[in-house]
C-alpha positions, 0 to 999 in steps of 0.5 A, spaced: 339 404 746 334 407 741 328 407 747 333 412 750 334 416 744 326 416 743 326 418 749 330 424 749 328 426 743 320 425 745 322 430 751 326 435 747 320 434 742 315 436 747 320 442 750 319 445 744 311 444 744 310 448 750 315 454 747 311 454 742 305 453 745 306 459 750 307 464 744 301 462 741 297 464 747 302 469 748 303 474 742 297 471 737 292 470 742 291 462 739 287 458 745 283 453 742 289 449 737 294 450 741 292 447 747 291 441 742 297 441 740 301 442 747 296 435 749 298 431 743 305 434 742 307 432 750 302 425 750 308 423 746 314 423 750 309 420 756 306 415 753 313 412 751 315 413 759 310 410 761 312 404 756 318 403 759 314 400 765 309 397 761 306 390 764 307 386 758 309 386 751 302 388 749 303 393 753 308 396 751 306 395 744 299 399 746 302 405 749 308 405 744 302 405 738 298 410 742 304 415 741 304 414 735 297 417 734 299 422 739 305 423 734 301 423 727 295 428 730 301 433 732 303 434 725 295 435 723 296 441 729 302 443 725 300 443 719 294 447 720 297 452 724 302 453 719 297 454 714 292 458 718 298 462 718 300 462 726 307 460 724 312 461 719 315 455 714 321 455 718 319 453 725 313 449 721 319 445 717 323 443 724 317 442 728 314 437 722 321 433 720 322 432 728 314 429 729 315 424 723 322 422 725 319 420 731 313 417 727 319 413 724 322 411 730 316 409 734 313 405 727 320 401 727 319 399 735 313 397 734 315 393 729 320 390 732 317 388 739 311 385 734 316 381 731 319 378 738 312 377 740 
């Protein structure tokens, strides 16, 4: 049940990643960090499918750990974005607290299928 609910919060997460990766290209003309942001914030939700088939626990474990980086450099382009001014505290405040929920819910599945290994 929860690897469904990471799953379809990763990809939610993700489409709102590309929305604002397309404003920032389109309307401020930003090119560099928004193709970082649009990397790392989309590599989440794929990392976790491809988890989904891993090959092993430890497979699992390193695809899910790997997210979780991706989801932690997510928020550093977040907040630097934020704070160069490319994007107001509003949309700041929902990217962020959406990355470290996931942040949160990838540590507690890592945790878990460690503590099964």
């Amino acid at each position: 049940m929860s690897k469904n609910i990471l799953k379809e919060k990763s990809y939610a997460f993700a489409i709102e990643i590309v929305k604002l990766a397309q404003v920032l290209v389109s309307d401020k003309k930003e090119y560099v960090i928004s193709k970082q942001l649009l990397r790392s914030g989309t590599a989440i939700g794929a990392l976790i499918r491809e988890a989904e088939f891993a090959q092993s626990k430890k497979d699992f474990i390193s695809k899910m750990s790997i997210s979780l980086k991706e989801a932690n450099e997510t928020l550093y382009w977040i907040d630097l974005i934020k704070d160069t001014g490319y994007i107001d505290i509003t949309i700041h405040m929902q990217l962020s607290s959406d990355s470290k929920e996931l942040v949160a819910m990838l540590v507690s599945s890592i945790k878990t299928t460690k503590s099964r290994l």
